[in-house]
C-alpha positions as CSV (number, residue, x, y, z in Angstrom):
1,X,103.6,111.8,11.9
2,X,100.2,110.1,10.8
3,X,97.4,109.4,13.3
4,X,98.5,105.6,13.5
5,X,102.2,106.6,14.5
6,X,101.1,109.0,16.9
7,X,98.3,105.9,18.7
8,X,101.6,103.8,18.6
9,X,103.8,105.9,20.1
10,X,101.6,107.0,23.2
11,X,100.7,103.2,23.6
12,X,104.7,103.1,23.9
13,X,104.8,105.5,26.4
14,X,102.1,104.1,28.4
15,X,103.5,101.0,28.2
16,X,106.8,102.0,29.1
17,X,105.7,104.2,32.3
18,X,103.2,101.1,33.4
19,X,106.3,98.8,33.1
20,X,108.3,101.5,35.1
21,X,105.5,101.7,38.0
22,X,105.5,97.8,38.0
23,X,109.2,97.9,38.1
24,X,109.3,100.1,41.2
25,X,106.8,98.6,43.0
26,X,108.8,95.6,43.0
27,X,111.9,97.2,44.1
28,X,110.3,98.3,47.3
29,X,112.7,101.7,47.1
30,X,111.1,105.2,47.2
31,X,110.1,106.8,44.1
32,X,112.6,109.3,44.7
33,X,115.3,106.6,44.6
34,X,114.0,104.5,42.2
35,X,114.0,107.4,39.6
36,X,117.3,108.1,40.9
37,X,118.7,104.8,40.1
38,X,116.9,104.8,36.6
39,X,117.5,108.3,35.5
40,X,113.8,109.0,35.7
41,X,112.1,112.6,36.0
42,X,110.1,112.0,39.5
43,X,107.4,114.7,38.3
44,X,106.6,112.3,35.2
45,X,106.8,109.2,37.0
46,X,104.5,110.5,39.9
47,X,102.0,111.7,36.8
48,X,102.1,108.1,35.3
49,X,101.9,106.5,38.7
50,X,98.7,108.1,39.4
51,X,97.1,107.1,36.3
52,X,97.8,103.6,37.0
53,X,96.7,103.7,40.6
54,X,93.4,101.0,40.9
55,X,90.4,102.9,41.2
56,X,88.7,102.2,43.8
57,X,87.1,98.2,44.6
58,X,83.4,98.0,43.7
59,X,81.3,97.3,47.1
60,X,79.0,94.0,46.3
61,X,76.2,93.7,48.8
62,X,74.8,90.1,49.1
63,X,71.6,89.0,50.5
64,X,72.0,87.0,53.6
65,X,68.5,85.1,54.4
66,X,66.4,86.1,57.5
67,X,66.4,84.4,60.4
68,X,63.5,83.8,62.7
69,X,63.6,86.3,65.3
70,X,63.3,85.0,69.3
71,X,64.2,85.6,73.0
72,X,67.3,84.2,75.0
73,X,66.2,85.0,78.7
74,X,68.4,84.1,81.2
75,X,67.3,83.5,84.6
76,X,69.4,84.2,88.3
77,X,72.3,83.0,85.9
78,X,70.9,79.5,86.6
79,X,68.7,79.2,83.8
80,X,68.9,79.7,80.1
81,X,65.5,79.7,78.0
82,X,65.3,80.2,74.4
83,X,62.1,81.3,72.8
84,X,61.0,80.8,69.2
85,X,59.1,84.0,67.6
86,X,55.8,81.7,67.9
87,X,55.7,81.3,71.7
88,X,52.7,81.6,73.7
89,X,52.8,84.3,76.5
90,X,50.6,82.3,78.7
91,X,53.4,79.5,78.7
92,X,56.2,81.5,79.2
93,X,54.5,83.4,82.4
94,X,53.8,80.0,83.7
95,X,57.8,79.2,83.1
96,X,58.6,82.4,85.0
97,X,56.5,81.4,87.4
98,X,57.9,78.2,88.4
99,X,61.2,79.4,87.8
100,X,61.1,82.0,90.4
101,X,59.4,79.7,92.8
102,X,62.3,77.8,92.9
């Protein structure tokens, strides 16, 4: 058998088990009765199954853009204040202040 004949056949072979795999995937029967029903050695297809199961999905990270940071303060459940990064301390004391006072 030359080198060509022997590339050709295991393409075959691979081909034919992939086929196989697709087949029973399909057929939504165990692979015990699937190679049942197709006269298939379950130690082979079991082999071929695994070398056709999908590695494993690549993680992709994305960059998500950053957000000014700030303050939610909620006060006696009455009031709701929401403070920008660049607030003045001075101001939001006086806030408190008068919010309290109420």
């Amino acid at each position: 058998m030359s080198e060509s004949d022997h590339k050709q056949s295991l393409q075959e072979k691979r081909d034919f088990w992939r086929q196989q795999v697709l087949d029973w995937q399909e057929s939504k029967l165990s692979p015990k009765e699937y190679c049942s029903q197709h006269n298939l050695s379950k130690t082979r297809f079991s082999y071929w199954r695994r070398r056709f199961k999908p590695g494993p999905v690549p993680v992709a990270l994305i960059q998500l853009p950053i957000q000014d940071s700030g303050l939610r303060l909620i006060v006696n459940n009455r009031y709701q204040v929401e403070i920008d990064e660049r607030f003045s301390s001075g101001t939001l004391q006086h806030l408190l202040q008068v919010l309290e006072n109420r």
